[in-house]
Backbone of each chain as ProteinMPNN parsed JSONL, in Angstrom:
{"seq_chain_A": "XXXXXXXXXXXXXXXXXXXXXXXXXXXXXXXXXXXXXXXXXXXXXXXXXXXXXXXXXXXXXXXX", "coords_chain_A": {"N_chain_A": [[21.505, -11.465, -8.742], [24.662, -9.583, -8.381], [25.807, -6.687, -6.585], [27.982, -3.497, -7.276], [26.747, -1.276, -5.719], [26.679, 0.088, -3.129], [29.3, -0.063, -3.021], [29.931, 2.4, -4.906], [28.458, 3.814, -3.739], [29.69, 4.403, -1.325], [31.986, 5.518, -1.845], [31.41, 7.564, -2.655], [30.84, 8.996, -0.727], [28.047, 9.339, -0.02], [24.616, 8.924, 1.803], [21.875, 6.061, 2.308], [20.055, 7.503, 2.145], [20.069, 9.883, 0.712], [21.364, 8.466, -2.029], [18.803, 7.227, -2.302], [17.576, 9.72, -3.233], [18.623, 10.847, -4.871], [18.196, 8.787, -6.924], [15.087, 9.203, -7.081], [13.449, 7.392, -5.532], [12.631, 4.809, -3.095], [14.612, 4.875, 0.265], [14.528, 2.188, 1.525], [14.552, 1.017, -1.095], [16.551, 1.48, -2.211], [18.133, 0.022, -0.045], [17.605, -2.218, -0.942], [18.474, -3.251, -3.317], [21.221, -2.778, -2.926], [21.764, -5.103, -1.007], [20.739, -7.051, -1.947], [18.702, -7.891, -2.85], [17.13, -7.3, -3.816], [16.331, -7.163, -7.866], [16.554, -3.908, -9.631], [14.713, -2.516, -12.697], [15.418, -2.576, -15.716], [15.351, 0.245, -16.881], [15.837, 1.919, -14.294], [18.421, 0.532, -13.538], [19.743, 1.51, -15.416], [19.401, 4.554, -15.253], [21.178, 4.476, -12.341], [23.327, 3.98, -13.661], [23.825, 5.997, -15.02], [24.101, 7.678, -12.869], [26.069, 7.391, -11.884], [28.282, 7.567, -13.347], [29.048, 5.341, -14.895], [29.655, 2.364, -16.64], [26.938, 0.182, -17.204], [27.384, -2.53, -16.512], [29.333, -2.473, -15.078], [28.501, -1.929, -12.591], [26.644, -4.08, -12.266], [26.513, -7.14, -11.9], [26.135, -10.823, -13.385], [25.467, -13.369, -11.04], [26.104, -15.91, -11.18]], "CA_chain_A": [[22.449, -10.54, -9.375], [25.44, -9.158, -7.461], [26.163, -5.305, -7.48], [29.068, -2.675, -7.003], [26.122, -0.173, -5.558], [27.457, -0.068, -1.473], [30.719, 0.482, -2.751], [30.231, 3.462, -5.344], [27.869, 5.334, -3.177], [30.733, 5.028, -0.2], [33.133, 6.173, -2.519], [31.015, 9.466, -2.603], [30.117, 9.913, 0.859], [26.685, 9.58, 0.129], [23.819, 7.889, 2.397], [21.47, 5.676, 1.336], [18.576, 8.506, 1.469], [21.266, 10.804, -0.518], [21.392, 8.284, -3.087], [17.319, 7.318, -2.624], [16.345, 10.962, -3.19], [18.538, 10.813, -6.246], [17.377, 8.245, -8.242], [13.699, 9.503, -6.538], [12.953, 6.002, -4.988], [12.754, 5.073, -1.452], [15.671, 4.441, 1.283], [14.404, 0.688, 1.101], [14.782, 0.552, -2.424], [18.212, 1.334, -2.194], [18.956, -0.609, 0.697], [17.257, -3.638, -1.145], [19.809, -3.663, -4.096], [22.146, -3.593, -2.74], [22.215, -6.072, -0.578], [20.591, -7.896, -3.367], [17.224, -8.277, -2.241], [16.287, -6.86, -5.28], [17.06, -6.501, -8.571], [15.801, -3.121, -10.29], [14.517, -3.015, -13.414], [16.087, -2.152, -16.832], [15.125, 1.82, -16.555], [16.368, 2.281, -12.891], [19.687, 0.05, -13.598], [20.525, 2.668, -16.347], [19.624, 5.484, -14.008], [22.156, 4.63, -11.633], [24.533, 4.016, -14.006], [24.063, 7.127, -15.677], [24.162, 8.862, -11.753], [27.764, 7.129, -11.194], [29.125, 8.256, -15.025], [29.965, 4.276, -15.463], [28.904, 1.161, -17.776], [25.686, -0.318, -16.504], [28.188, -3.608, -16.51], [30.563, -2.356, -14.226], [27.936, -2.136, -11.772], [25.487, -5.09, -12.097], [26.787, -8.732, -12.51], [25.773, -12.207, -12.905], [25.646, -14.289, -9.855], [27.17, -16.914, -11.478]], "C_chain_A": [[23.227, -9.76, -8.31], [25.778, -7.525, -8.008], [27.473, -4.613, -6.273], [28.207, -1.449, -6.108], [26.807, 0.635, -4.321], [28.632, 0.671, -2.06], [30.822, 2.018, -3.992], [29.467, 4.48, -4.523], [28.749, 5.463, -2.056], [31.65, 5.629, -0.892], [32.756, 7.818, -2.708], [30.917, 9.958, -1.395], [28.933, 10.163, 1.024], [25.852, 8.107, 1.303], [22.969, 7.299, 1.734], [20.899, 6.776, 1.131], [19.218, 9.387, 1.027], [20.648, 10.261, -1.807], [19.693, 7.778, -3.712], [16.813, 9.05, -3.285], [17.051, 11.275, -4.891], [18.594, 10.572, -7.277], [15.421, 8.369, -8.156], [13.312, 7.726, -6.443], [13.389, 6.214, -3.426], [14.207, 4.675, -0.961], [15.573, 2.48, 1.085], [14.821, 0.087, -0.109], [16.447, 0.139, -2.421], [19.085, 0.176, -1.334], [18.826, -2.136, 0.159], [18.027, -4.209, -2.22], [20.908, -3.427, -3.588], [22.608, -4.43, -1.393], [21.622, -7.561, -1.144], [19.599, -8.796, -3.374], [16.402, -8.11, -3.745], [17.119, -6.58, -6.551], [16.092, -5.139, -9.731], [15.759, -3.41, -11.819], [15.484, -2.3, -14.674], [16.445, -0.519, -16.354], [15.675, 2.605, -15.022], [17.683, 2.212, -12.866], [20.373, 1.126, -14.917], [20.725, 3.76, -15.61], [20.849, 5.506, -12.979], [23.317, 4.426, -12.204], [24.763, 5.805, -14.481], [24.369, 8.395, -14.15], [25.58, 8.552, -11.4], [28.673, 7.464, -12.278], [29.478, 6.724, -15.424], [28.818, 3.005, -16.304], [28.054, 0.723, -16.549], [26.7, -2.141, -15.866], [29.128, -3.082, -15.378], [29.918, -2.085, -12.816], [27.106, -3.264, -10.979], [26.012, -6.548, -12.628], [25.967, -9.908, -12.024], [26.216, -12.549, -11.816], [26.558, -15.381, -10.023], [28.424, -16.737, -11.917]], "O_chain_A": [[22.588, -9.279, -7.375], [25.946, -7.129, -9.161], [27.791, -4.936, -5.129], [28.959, -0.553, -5.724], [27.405, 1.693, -4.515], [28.944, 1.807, -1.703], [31.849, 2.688, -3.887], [29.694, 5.689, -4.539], [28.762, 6.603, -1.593], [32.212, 6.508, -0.24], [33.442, 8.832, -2.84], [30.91, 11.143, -1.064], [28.508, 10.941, 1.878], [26.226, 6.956, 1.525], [22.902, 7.632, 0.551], [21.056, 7.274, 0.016], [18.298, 10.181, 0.834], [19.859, 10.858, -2.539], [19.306, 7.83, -4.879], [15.687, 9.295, -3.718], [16.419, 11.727, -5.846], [18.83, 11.229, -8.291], [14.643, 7.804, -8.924], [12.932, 7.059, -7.405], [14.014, 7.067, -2.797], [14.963, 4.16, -1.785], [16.435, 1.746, 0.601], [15.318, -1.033, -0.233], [17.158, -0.858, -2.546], [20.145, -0.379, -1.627], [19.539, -3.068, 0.53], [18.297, -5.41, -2.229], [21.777, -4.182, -4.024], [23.725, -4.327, -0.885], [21.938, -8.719, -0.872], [19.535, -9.976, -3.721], [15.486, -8.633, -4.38], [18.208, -6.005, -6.551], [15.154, -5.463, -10.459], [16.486, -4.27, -12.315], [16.284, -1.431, -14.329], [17.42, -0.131, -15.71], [15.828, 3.821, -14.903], [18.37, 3.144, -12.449], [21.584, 1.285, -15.076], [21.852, 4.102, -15.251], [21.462, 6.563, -12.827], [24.353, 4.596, -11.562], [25.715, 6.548, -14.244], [24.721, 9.568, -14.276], [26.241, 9.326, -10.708], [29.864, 7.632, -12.017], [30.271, 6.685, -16.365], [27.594, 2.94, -16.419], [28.309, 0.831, -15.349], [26.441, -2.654, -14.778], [29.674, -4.056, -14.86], [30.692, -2.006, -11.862], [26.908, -3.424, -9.775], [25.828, -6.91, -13.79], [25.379, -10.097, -10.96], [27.321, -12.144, -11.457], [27.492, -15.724, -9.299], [29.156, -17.709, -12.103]]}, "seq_chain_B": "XXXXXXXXXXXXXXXXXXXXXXXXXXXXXXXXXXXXXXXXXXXXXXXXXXXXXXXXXXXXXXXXXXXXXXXXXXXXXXXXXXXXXXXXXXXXXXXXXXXXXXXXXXXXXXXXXXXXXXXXXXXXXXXXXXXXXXXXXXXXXXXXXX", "coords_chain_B": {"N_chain_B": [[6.864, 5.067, -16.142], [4.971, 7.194, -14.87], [4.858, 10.524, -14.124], [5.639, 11.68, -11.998], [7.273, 12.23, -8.506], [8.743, 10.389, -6.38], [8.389, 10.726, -3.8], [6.613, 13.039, -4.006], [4.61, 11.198, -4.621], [3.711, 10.036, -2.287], [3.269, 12.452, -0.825], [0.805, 13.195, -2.472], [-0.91, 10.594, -1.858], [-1.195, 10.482, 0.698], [-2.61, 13.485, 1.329], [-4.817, 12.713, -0.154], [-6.015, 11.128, 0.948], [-6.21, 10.661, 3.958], [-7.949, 12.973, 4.756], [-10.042, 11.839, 3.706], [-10.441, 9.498, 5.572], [-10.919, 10.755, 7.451], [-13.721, 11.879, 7.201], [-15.066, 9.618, 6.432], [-15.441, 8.768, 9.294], [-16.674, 10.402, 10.448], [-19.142, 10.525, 8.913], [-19.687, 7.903, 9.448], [-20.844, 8.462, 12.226], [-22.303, 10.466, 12.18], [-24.319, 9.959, 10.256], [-26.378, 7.533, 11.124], [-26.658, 9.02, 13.597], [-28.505, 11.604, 12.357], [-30.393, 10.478, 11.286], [-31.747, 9.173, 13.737], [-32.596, 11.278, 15.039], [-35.176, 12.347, 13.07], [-38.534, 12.464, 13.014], [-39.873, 10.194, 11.525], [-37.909, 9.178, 9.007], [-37.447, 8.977, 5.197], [-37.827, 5.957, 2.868], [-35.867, 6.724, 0.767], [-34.255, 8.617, 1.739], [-32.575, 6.999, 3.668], [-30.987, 5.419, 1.994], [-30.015, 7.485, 0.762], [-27.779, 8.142, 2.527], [-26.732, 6.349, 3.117], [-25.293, 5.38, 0.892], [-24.063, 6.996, 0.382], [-22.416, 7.199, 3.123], [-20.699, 5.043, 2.435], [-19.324, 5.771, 0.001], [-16.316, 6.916, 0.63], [-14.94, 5.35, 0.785], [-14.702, 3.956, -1.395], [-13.531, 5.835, -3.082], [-11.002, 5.525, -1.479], [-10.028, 3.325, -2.317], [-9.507, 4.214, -4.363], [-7.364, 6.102, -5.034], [-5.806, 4.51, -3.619], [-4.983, 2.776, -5.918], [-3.903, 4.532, -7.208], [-1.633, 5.556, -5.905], [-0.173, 3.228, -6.475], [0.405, 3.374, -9.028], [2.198, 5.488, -9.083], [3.915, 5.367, -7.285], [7.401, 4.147, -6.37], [8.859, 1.479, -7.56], [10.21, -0.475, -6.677], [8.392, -0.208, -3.814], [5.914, -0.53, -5.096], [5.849, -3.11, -6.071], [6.089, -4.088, -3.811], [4.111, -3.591, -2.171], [1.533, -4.337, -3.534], [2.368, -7.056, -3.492], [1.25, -7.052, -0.884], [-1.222, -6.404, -0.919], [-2.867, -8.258, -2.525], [-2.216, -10.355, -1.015], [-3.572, -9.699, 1.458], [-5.758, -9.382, 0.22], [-6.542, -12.167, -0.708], [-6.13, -13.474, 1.449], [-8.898, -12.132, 2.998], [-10.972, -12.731, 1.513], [-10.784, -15.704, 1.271], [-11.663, -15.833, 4.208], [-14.098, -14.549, 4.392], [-15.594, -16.957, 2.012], [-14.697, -18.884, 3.499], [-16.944, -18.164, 5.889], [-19.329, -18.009, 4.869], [-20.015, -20.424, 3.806], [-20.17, -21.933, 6.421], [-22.16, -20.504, 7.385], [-23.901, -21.051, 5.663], [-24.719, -23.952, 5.777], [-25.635, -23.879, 7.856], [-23.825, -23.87, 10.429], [-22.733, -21.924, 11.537], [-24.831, -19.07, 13.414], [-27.028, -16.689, 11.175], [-26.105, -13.128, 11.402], [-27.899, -10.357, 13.303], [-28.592, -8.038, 13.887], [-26.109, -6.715, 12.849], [-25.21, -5.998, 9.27], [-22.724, -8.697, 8.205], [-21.53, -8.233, 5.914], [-20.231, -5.99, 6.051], [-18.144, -6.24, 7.689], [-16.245, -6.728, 5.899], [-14.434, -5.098, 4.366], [-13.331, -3.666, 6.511], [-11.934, -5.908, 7.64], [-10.627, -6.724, 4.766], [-8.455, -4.568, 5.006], [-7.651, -4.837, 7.378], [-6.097, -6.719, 7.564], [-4.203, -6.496, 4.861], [-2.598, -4.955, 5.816], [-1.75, -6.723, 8.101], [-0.195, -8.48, 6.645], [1.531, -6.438, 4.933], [3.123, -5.814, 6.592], [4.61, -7.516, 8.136], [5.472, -9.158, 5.379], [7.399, -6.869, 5.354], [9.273, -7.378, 7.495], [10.035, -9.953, 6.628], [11.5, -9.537, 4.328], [13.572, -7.737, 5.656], [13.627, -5.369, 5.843], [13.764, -2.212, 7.053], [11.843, 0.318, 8.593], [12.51, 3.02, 9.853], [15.512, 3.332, 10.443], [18.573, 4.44, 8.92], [21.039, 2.478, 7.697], [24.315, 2.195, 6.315]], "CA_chain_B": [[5.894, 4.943, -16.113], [4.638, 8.418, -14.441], [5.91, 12.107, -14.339], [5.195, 12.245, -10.406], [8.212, 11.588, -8.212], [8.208, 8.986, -5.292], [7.9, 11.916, -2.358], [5.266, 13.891, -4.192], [3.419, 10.292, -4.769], [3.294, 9.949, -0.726], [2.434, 13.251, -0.198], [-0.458, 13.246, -3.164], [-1.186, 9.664, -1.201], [-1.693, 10.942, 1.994], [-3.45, 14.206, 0.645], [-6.639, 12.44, -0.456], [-6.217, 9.192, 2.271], [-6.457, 11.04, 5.57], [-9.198, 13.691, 5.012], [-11.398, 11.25, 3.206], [-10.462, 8.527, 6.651], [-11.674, 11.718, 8.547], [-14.768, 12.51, 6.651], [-15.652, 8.347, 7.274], [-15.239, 8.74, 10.43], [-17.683, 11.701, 10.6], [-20.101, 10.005, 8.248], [-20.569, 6.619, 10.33], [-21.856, 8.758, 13.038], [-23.58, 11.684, 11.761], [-25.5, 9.122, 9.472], [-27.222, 7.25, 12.237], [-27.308, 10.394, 14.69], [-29.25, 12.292, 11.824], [-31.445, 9.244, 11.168], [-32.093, 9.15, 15.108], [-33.288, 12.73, 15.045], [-35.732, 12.24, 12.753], [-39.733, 11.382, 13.417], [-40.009, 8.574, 10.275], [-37.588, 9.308, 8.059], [-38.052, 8.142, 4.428], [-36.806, 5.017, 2.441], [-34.915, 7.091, 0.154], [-33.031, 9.112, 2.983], [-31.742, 5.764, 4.542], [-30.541, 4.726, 0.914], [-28.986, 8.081, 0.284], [-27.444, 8.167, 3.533], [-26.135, 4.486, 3.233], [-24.059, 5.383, -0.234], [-22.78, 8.222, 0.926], [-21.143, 6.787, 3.767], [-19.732, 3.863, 1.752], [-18.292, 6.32, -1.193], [-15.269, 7.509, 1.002], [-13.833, 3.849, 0.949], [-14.296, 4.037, -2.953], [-12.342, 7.165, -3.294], [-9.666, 5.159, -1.03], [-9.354, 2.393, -3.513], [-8.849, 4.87, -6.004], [-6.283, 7.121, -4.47], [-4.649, 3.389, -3.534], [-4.254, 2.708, -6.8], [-2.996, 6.06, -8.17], [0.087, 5.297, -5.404], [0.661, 2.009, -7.009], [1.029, 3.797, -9.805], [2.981, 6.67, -9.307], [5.109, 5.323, -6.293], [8.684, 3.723, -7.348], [9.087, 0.169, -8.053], [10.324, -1.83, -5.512], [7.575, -0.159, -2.986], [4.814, -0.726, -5.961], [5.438, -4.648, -6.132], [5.878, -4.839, -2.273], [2.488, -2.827, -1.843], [1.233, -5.023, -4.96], [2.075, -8.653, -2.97], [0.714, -7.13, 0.375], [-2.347, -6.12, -1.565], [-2.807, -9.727, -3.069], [-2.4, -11.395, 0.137], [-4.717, -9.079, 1.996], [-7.544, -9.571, -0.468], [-6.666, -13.216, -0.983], [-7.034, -14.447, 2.849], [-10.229, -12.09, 2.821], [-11.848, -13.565, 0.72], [-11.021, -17.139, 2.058], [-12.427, -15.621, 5.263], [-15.678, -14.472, 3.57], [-16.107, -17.985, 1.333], [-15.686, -20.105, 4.965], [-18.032, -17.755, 6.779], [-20.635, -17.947, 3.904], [-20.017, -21.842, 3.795], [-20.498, -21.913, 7.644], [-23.483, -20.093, 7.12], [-24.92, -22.197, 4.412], [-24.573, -25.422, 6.668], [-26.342, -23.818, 9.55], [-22.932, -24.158, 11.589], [-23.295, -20.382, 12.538], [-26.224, -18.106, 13.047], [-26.557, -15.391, 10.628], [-26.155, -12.34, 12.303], [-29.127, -10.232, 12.954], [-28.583, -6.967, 13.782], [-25.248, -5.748, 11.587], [-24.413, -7.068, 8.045], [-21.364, -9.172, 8.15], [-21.124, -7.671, 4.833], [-20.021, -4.444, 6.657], [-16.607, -6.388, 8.06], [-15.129, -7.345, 4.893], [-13.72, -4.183, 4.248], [-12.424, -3.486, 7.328], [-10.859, -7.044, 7.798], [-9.361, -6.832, 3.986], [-7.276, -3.365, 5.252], [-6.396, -5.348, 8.443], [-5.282, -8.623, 6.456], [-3.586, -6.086, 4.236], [-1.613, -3.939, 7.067], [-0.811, -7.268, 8.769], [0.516, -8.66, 5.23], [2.603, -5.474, 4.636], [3.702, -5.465, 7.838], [5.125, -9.205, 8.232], [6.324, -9.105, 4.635], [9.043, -6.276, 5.118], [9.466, -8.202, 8.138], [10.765, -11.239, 6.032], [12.33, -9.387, 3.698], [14.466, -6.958, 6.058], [13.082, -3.968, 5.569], [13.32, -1.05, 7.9], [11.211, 1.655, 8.055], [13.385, 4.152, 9.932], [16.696, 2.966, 10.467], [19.315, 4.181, 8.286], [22.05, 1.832, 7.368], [25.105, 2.868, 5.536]], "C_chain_B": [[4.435, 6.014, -15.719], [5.302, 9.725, -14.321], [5.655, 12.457, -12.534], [6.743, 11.653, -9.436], [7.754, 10.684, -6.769], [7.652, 9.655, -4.065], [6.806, 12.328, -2.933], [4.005, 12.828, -4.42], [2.816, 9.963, -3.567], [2.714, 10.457, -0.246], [1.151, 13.023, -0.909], [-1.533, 11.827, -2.347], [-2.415, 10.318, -0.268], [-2.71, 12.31, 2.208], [-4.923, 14.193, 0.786], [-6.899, 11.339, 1.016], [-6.901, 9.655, 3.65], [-7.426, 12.14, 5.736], [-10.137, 12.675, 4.652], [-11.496, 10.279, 4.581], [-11.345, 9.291, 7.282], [-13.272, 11.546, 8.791], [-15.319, 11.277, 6.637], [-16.025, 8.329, 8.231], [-16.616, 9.347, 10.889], [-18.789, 11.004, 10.08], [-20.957, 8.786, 9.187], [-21.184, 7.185, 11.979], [-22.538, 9.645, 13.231], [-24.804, 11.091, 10.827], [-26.5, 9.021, 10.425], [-27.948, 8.322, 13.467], [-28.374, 11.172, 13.895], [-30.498, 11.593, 11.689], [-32.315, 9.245, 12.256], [-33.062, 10.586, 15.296], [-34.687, 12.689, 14.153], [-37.529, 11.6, 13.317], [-39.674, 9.715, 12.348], [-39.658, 9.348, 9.004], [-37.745, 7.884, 6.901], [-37.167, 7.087, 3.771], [-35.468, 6.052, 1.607], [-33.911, 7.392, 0.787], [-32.186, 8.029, 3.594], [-30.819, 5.425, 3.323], [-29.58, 5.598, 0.786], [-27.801, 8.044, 1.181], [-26.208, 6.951, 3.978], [-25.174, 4.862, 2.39], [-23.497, 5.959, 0.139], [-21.658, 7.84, 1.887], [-20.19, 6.061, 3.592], [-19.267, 4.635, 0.971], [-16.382, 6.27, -0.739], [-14.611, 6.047, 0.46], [-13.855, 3.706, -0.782], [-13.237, 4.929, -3.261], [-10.573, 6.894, -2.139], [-8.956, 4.329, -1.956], [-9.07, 3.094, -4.46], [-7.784, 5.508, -5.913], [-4.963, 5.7, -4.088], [-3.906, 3.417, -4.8], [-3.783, 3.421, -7.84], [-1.366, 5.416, -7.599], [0.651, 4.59, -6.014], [1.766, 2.255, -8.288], [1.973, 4.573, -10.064], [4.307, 6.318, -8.176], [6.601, 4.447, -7.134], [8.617, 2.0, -7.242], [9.223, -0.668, -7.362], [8.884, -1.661, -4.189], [6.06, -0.919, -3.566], [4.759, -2.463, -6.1], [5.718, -5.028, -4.864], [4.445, -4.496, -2.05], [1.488, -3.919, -2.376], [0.625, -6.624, -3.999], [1.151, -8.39, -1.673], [-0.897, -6.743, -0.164], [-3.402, -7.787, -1.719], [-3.363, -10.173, -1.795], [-3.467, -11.019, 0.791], [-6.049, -9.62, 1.631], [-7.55, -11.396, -0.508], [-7.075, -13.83, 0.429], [-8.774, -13.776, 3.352], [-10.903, -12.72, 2.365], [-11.991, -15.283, 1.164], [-11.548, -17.023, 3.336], [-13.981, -16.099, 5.107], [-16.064, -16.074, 3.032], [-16.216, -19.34, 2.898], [-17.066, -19.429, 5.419], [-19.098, -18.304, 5.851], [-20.892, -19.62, 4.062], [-21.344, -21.964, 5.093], [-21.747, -21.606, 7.682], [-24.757, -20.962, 6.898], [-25.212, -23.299, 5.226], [-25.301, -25.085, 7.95], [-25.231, -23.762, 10.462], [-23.184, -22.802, 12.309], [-24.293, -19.761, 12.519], [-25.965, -16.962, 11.638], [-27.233, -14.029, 11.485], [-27.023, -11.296, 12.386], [-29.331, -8.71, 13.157], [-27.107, -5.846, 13.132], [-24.937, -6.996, 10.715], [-23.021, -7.695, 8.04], [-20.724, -8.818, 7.22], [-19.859, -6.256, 4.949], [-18.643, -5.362, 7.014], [-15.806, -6.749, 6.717], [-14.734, -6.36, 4.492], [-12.744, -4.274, 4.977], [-11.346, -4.526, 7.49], [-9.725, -7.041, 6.395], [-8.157, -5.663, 4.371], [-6.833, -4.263, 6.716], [-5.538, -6.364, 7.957], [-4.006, -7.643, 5.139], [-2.369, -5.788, 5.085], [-0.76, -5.408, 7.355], [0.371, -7.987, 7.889], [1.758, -7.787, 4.94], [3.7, -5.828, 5.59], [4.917, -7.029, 8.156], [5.766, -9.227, 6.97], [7.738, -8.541, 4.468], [9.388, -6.615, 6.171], [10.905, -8.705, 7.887], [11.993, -10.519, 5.308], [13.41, -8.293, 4.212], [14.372, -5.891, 6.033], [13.1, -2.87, 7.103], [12.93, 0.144, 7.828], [12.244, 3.175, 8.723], [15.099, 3.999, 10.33], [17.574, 3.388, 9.143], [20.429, 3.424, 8.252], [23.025, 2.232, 6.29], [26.084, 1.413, 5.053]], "O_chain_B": [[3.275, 5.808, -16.075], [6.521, 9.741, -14.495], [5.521, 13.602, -12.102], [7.226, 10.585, -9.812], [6.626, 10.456, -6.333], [6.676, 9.256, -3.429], [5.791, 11.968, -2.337], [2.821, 13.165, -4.441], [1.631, 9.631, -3.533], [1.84, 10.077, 0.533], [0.236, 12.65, -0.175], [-2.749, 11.998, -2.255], [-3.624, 10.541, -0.328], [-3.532, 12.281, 3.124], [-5.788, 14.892, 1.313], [-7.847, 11.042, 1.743], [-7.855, 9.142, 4.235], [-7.801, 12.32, 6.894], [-11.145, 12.63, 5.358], [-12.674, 10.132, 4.905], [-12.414, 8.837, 7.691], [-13.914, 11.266, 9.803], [-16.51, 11.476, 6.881], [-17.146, 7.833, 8.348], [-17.453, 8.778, 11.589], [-19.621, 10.809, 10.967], [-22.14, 8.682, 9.512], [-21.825, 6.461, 12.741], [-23.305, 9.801, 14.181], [-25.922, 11.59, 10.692], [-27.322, 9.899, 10.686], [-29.064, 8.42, 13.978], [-29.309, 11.523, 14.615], [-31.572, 12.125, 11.972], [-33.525, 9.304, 12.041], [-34.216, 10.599, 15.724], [-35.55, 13.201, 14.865], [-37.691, 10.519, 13.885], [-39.464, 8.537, 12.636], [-40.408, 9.922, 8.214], [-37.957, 6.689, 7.105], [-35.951, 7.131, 3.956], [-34.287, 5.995, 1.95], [-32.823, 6.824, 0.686], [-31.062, 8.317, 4.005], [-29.694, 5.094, 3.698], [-28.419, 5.202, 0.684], [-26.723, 7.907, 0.603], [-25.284, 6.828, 4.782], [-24.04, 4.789, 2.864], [-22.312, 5.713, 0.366], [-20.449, 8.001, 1.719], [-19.102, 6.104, 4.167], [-18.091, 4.272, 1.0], [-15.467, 5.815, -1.425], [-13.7, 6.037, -0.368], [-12.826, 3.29, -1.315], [-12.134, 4.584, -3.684], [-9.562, 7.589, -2.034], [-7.79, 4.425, -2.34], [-8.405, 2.683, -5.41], [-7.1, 5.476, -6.936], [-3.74, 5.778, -4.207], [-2.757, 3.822, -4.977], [-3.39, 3.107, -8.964], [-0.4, 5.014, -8.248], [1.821, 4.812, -6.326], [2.902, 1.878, -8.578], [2.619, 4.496, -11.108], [5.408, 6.867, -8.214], [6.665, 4.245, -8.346], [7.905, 1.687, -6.288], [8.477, -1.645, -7.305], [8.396, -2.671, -3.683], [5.295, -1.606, -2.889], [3.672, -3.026, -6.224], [5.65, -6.231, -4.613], [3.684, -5.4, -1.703], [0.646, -4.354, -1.591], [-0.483, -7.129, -3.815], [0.367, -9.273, -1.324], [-1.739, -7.003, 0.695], [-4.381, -8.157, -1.071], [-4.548, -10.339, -1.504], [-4.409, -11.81, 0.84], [-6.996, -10.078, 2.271], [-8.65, -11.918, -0.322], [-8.08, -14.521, 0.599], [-9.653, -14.472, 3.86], [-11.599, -13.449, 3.072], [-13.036, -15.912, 1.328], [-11.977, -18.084, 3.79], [-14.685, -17.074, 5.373], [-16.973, -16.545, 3.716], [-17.07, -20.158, 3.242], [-18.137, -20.03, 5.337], [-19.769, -19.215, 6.337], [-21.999, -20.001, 4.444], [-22.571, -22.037, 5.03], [-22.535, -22.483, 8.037], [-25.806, -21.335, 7.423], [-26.43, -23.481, 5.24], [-25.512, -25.857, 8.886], [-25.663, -23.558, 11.597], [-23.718, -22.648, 13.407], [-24.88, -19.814, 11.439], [-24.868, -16.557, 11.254], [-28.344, -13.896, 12.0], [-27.174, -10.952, 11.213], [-30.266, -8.175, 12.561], [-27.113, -4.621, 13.015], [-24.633, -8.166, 10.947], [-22.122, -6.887, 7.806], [-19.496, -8.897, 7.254], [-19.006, -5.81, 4.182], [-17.793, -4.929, 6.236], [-14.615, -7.048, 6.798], [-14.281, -6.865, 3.464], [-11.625, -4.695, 4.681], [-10.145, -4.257, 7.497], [-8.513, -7.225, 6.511], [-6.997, -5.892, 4.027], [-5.646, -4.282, 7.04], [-4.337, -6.581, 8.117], [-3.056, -8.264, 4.661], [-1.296, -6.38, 4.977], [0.431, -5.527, 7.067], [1.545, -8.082, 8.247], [2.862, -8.292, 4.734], [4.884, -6.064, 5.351], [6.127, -6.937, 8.359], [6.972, -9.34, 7.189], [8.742, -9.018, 3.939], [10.45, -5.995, 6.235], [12.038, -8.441, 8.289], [13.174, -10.767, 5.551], [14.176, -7.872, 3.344], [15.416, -5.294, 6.297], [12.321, -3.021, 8.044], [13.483, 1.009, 7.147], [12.557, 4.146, 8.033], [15.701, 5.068, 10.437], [17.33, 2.672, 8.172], [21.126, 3.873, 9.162], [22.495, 2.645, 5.258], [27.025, 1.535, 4.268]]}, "name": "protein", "num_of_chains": 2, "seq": "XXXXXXXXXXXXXXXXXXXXXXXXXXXXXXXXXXXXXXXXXXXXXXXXXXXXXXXXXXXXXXXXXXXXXXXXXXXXXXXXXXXXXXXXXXXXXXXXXXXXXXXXXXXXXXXXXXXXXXXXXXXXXXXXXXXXXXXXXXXXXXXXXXXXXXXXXXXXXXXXXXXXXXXXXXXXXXXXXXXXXXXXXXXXXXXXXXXXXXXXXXXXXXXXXX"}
């Protein structure tokens, strides 16, 4: 799964451990979606939508 | 899944982890030194003496798997596989040695229980597991990247 994450937290000026401390997960976590090591789970992927104000979709896409 | 956040699950971690390591520490040689002191101490004293020093490592596995629980997600199924692996090549340790054993290929050993390393080896087989996994998967522990 490919994500927009990289590019909305530069759009704030935040680091990762900014945006780790506020979805409370680690620096790794963060760094592991997005470069798409990982994909979080339902409850997390809402979380960050709900921390950027935008559709969970406008963040998280199919690969294909 | 918990009301604890991912920092306060590290600190609560580390909390119970590193006094109880201490208080091991202390145990495996105030046991024997107290023992030593003794004219002919009794069976019981050796028995009580024996649990006691093994509890701490109970109260580690338990405090482990509070973290599992309370830490965040991606750390909890990396922790999870390095866990796995740890215990899984232990144990294939343990089932050759015992083999080995069985067959006469090695002595059995006569003055400490071999029983006594399978702890220690599953936390090294764990560590080196962890350690080699975020390895693979890119992981850095202090490096920020932006």
């Amino acid at each position: 799964m490919r994500n927009r994450l990289k590019e909305l937290r530069g759009a704030r000026g935040w680091s990762q451990g900014t945006l780790a401390e506020a979805l409370d997960v680690s620096r790794q976590s963060v760094n592991a979606i997005e470069t798409g090591r990982y994909d979080p789970s339902l409850p997390l992927a809402f979380k960050i939508a709900r921390l950027f104000e935008v559709p969970i979709e406008q963040i998280f896409f199919d690969s294909d | 899944m918990n009301n604890v956040s991912f920092r306060q699950a590290n600190r609560r971690y580390l909390r119970v982890f590193l006094p109880v390591m201490v208080l091991y520490g202390i145990l495996c040689f105030a046991g024997p030194y107290y023992l030593a002191s003794l004219d002919a101490p009794a069976t019981w004293l050796f028995a009580t003496l024996a649990v006691i020093n093994a509890l701490p490592i109970v109260v580690v596995f338990w405090v482990m798997a509070r973290f599992l629980r309370e830490t965040d997600e991606y750390t909890r199924r990396n922790q999870s596989e390095a866990l796995l692996t740890g215990g899984a090549i232990t144990l294939s340790i343990t089932f050759f040695w015992g083999f080995l054993e069985q067959y006469q290929v090695i002595p059995k050993w006569e003055y400490v229980s071999v029983m006594m390393l399978v702890v220690p080896t599953f936390f090294a087989c764990y560590g080196i597991a962890a350690f080699y996994q975020a390895r693979q998967r890119g992981d850095s522990l202090s490096c920020e990247t932006d």
